[in-house]
PyMOL Python script that loads the backbone (N, CA, C, O; Angstrom):
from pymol import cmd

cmd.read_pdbstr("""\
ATOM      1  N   UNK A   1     -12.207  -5.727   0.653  1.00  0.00           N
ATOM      2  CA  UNK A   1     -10.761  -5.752   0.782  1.00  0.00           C
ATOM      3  C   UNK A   1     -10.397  -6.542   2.031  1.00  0.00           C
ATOM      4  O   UNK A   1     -10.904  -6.225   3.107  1.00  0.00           O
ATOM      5  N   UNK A   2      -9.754  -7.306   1.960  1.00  0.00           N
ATOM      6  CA  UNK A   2      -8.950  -8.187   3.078  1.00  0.00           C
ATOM      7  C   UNK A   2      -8.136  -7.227   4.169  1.00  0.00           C
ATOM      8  O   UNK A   2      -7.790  -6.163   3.655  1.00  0.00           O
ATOM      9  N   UNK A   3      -7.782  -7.369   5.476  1.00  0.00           N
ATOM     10  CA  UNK A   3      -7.571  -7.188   5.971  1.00  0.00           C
ATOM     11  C   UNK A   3      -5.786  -7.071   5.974  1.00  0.00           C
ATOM     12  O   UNK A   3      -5.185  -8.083   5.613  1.00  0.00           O
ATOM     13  N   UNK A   4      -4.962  -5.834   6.383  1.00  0.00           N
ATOM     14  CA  UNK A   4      -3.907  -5.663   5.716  1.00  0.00           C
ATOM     15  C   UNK A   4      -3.552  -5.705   6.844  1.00  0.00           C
ATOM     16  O   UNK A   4      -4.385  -5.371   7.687  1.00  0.00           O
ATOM     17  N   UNK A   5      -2.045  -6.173   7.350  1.00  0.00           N
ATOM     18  CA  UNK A   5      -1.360  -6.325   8.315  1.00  0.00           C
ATOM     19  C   UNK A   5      -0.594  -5.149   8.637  1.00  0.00           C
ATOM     20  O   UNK A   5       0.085  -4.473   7.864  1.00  0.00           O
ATOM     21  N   UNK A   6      -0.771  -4.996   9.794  1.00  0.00           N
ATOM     22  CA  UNK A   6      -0.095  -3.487  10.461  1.00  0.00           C
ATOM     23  C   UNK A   6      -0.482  -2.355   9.304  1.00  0.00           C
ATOM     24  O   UNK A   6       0.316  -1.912   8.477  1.00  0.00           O
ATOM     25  N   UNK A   7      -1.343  -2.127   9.379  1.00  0.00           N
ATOM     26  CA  UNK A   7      -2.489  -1.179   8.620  1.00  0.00           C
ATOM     27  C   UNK A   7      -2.860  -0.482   9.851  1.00  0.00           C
ATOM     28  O   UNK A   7      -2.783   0.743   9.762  1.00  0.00           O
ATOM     29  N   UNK A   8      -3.287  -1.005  11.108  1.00  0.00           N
ATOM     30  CA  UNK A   8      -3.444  -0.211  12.411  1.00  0.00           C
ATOM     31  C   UNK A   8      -2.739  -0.039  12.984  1.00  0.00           C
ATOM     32  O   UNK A   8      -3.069  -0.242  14.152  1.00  0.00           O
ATOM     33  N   UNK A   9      -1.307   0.426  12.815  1.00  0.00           N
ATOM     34  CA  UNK A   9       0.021   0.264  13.312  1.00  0.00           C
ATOM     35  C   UNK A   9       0.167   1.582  13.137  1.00  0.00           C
ATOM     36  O   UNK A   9       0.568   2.399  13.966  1.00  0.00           O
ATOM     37  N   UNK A  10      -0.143   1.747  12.126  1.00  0.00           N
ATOM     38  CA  UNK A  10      -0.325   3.330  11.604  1.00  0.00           C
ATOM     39  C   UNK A  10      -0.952   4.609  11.910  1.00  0.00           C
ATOM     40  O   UNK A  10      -2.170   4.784  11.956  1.00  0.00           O
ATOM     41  N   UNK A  11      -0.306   5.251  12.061  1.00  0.00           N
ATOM     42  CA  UNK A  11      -1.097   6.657  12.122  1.00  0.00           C
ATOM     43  C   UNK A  11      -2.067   7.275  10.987  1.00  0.00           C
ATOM     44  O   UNK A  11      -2.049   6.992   9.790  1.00  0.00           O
ATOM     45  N   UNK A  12      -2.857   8.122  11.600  1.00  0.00           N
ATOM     46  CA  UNK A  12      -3.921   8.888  10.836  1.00  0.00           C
ATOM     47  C   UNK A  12      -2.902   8.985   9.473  1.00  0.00           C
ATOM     48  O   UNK A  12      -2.838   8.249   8.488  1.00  0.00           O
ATOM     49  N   UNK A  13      -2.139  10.195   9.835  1.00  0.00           N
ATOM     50  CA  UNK A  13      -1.538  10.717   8.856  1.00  0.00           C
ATOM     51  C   UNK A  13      -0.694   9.945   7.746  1.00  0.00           C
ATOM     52  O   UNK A  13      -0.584  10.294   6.571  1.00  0.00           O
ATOM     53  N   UNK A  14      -0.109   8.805   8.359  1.00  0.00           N
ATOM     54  CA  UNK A  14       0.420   7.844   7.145  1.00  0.00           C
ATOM     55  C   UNK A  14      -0.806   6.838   6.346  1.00  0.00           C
ATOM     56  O   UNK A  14      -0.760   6.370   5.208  1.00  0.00           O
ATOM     57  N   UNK A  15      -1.626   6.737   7.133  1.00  0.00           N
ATOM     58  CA  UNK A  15      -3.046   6.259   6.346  1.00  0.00           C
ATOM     59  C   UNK A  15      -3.602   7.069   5.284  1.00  0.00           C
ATOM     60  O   UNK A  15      -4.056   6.501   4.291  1.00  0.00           O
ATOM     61  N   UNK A  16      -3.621   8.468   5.385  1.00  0.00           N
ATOM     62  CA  UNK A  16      -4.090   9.162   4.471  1.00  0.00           C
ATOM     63  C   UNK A  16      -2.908   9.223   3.448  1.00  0.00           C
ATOM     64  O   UNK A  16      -3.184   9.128   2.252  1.00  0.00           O
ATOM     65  N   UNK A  17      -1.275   9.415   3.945  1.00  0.00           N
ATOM     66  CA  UNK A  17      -0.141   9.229   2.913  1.00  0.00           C
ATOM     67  C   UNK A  17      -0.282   7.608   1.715  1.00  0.00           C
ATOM     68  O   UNK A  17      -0.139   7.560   0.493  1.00  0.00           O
ATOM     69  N   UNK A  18      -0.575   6.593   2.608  1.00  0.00           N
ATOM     70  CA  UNK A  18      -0.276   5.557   2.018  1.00  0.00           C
ATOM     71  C   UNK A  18      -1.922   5.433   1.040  1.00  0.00           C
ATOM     72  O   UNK A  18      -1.752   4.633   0.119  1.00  0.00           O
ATOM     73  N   UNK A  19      -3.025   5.873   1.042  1.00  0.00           N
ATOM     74  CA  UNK A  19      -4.014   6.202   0.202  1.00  0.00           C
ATOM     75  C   UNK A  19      -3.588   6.510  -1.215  1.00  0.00           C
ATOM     76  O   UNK A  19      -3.647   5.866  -2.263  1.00  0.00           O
ATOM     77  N   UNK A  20      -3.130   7.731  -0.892  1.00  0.00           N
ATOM     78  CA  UNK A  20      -2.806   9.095  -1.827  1.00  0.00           C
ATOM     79  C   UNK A  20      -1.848   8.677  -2.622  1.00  0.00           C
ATOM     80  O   UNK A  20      -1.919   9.033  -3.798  1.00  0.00           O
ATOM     81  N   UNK A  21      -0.532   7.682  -2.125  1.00  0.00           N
ATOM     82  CA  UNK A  21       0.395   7.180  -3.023  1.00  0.00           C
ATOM     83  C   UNK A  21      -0.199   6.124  -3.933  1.00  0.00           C
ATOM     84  O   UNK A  21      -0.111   5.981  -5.152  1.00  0.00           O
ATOM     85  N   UNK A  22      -0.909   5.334  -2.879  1.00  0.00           N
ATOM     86  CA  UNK A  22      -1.346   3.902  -4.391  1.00  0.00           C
ATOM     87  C   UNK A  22      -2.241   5.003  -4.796  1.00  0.00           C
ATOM     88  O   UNK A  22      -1.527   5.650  -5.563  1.00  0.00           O
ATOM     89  N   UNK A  23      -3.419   5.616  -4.731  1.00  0.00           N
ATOM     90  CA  UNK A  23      -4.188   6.217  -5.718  1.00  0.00           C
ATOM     91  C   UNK A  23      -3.041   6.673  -7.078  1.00  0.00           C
ATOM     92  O   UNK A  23      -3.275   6.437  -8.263  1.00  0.00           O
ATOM     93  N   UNK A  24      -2.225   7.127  -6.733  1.00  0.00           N
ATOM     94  CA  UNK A  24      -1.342   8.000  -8.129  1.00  0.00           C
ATOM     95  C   UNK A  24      -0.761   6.751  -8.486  1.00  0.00           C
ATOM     96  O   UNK A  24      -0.915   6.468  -9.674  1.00  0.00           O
ATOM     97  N   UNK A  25      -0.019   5.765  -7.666  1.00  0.00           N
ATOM     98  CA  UNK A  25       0.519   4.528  -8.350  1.00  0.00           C
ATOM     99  C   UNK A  25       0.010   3.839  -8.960  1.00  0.00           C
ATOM    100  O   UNK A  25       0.624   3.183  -9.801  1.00  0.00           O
ATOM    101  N   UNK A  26      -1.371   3.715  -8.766  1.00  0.00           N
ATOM    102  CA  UNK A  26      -2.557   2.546  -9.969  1.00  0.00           C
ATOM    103  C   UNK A  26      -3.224   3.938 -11.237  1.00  0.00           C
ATOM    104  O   UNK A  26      -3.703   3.667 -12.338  1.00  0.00           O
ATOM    105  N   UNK A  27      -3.107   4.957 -10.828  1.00  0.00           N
ATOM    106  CA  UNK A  27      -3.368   5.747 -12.278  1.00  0.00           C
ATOM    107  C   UNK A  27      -2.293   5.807 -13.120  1.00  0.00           C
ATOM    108  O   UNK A  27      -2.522   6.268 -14.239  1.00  0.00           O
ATOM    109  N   UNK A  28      -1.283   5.491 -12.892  1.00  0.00           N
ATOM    110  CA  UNK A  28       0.127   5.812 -13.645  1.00  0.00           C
ATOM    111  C   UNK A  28       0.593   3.910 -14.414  1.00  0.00           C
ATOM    112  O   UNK A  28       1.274   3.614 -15.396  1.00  0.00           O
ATOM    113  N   UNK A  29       0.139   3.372 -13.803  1.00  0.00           N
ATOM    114  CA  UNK A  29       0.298   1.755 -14.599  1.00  0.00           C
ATOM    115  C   UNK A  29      -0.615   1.122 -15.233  1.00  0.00           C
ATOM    116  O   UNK A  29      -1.746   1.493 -14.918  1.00  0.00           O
ATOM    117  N   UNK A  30      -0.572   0.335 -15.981  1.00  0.00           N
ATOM    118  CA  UNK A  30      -1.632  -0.461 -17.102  1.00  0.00           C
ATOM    119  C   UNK A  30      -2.267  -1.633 -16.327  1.00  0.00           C
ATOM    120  O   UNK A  30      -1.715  -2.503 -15.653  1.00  0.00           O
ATOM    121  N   UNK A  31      -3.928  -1.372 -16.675  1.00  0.00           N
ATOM    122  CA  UNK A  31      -4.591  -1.964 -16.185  1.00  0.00           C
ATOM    123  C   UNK A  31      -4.115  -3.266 -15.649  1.00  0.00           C
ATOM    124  O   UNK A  31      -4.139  -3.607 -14.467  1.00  0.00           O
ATOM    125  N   UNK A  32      -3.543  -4.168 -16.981  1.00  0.00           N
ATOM    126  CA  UNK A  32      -3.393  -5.576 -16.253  1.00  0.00           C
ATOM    127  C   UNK A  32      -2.212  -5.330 -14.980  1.00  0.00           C
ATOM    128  O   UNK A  32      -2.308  -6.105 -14.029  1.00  0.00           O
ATOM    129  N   UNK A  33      -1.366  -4.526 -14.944  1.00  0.00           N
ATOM    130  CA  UNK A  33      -0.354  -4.896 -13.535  1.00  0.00           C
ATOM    131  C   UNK A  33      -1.391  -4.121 -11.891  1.00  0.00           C
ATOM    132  O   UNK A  33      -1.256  -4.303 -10.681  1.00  0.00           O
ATOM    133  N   UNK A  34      -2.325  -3.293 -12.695  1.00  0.00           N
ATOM    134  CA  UNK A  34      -3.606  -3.096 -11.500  1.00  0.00           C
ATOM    135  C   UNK A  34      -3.858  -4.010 -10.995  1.00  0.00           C
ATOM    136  O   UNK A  34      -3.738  -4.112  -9.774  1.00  0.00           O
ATOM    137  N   UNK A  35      -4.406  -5.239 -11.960  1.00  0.00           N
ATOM    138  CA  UNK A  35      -4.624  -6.247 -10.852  1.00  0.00           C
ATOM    139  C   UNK A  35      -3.523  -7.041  -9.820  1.00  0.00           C
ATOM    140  O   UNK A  35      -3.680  -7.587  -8.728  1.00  0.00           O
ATOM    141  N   UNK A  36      -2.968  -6.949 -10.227  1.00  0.00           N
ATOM    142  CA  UNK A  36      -1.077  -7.817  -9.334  1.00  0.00           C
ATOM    143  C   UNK A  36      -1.074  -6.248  -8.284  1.00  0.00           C
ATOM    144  O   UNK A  36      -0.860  -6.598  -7.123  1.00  0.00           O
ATOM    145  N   UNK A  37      -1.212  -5.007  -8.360  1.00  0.00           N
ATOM    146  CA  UNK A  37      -1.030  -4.368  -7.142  1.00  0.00           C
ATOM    147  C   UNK A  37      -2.210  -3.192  -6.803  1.00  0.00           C
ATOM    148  O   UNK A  37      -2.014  -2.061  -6.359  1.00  0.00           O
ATOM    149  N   UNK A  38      -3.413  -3.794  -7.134  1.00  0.00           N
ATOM    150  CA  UNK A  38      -4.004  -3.359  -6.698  1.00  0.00           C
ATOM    151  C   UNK A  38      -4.318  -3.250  -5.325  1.00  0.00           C
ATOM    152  O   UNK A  38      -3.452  -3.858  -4.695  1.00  0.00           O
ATOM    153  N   UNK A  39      -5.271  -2.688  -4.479  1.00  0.00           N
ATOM    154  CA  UNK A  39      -5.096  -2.411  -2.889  1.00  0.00           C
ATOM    155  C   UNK A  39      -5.828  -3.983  -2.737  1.00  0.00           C
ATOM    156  O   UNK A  39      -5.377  -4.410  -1.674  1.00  0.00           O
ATOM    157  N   UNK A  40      -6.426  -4.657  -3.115  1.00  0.00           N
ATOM    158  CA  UNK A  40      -6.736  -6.100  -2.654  1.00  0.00           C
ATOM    159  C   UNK A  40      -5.435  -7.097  -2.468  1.00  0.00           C
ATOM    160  O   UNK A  40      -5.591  -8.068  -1.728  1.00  0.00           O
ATOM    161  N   UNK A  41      -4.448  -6.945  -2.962  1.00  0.00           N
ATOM    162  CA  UNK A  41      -3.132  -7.174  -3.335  1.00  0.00           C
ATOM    163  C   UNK A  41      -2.209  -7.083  -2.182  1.00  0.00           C
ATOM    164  O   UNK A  41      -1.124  -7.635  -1.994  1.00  0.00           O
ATOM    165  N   UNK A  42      -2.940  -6.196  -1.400  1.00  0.00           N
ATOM    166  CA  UNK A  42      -1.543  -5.583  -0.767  1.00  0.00           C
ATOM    167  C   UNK A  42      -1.404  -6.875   1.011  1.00  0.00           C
ATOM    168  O   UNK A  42      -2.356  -7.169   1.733  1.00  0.00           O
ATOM    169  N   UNK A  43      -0.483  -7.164   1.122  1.00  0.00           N
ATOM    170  CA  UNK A  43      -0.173  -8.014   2.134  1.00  0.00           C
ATOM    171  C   UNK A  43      -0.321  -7.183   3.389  1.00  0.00           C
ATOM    172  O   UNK A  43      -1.446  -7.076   3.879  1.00  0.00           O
ATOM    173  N   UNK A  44       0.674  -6.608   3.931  1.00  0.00           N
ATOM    174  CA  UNK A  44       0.508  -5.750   4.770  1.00  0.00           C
ATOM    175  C   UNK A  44       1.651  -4.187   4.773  1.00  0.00           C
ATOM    176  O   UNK A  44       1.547  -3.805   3.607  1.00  0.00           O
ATOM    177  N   UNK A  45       2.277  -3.542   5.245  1.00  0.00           N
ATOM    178  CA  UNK A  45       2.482  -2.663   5.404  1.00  0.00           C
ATOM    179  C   UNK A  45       2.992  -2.089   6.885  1.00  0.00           C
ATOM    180  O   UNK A  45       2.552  -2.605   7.913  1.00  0.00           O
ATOM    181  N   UNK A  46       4.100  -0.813   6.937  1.00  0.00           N
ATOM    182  CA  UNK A  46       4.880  -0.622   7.886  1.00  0.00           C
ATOM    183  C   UNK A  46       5.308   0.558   7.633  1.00  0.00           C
ATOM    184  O   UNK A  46       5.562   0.968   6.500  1.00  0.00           O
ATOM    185  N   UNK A  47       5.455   1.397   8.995  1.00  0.00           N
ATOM    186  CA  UNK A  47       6.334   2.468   8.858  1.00  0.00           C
ATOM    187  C   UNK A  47       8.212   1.895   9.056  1.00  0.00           C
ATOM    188  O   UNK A  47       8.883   1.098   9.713  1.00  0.00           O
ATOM    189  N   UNK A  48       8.327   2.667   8.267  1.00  0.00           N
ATOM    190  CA  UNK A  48       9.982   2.624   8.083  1.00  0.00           C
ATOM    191  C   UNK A  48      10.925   3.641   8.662  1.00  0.00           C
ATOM    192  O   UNK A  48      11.715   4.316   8.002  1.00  0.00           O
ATOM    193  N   UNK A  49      10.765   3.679   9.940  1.00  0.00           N
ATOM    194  CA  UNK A  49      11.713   5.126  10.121  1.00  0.00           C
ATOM    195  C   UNK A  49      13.032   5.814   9.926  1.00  0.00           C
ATOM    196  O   UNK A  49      13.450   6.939  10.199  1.00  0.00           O
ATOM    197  N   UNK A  50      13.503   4.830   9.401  1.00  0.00           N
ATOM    198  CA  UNK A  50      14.780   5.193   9.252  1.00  0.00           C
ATOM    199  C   UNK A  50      14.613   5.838   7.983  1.00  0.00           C
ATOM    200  O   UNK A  50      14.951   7.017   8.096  1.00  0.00           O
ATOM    201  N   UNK A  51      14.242   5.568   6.852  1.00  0.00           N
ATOM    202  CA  UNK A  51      14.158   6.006   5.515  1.00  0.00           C
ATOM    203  C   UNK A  51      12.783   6.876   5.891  1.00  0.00           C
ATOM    204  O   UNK A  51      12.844   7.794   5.072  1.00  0.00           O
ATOM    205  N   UNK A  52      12.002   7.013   6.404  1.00  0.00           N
ATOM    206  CA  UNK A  52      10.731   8.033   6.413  1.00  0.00           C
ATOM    207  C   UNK A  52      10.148   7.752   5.404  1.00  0.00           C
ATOM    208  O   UNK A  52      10.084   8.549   4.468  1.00  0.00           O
ATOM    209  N   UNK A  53       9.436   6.208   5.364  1.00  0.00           N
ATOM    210  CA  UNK A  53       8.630   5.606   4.507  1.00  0.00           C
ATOM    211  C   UNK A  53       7.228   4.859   4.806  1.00  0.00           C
ATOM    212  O   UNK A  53       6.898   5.084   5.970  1.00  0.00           O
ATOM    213  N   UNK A  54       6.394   4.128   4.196  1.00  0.00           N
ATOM    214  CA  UNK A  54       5.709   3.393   4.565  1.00  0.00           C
ATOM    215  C   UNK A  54       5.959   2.235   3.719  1.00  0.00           C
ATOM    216  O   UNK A  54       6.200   2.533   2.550  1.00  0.00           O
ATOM    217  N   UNK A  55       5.966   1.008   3.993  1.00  0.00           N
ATOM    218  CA  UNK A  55       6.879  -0.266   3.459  1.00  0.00           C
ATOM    219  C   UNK A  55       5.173  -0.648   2.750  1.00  0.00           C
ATOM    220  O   UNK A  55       4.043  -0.322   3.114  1.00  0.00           O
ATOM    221  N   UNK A  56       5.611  -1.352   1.781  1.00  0.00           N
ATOM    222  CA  UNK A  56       4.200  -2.020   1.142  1.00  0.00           C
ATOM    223  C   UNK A  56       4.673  -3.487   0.505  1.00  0.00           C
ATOM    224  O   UNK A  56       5.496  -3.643  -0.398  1.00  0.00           O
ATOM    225  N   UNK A  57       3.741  -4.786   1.401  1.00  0.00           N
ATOM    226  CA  UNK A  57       4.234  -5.950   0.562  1.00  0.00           C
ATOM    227  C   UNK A  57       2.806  -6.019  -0.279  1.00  0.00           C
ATOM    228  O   UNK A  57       1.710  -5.673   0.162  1.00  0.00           O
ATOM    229  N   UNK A  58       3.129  -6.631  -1.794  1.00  0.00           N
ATOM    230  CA  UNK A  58       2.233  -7.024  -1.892  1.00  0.00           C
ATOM    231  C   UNK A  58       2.049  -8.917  -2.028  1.00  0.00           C
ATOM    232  O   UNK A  58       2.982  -9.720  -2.000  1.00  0.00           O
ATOM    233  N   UNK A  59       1.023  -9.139  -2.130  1.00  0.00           N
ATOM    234  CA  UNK A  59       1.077 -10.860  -2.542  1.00  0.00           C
ATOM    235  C   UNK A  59       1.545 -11.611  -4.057  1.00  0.00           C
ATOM    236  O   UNK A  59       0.995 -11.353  -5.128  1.00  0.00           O
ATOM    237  N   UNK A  60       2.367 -12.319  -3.930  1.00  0.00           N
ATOM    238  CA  UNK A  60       2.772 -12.780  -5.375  1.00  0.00           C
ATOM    239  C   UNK A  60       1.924 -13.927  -6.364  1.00  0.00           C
ATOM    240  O   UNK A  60       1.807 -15.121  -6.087  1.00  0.00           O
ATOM    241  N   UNK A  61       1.667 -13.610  -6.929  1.00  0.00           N
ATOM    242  CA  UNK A  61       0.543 -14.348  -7.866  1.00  0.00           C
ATOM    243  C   UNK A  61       1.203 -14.680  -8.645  1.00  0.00           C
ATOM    244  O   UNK A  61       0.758 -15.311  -9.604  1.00  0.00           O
TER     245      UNK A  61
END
""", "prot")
cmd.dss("prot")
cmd.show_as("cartoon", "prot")
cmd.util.cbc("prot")
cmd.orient("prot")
């Protein structure tokens, strides 16, 4: 896996959040859009504090 931008920006605890969400988000969609967001996919990433999120880009293919 490539190296994700502001991935170490992050805390323990949103590392284990942002896991746990794509794990349920790639079991819940069809294989072919797995590959377009799968975790190799993913650009980088951010906490969002205002909304109490973690932001996810991915790359457009």
């Amino acid at each position: 896996m490539n190296e994700i931008k502001g991935y170490n920006d992050l805390t323990k605890a949103q590392h284990k959040w942002l896991w746990y969400v794509q794990r349920k988000h790639l079991s819940a969609i069809s294989s072919k859009k797995r590959e377009i967001r799968g975790t190799g996919s993913i650009q980088n990433v951010g906490w969002n504090a205002q909304d109490a999120c973690i932001e996810v880009h991915f790359n457009r293919k």
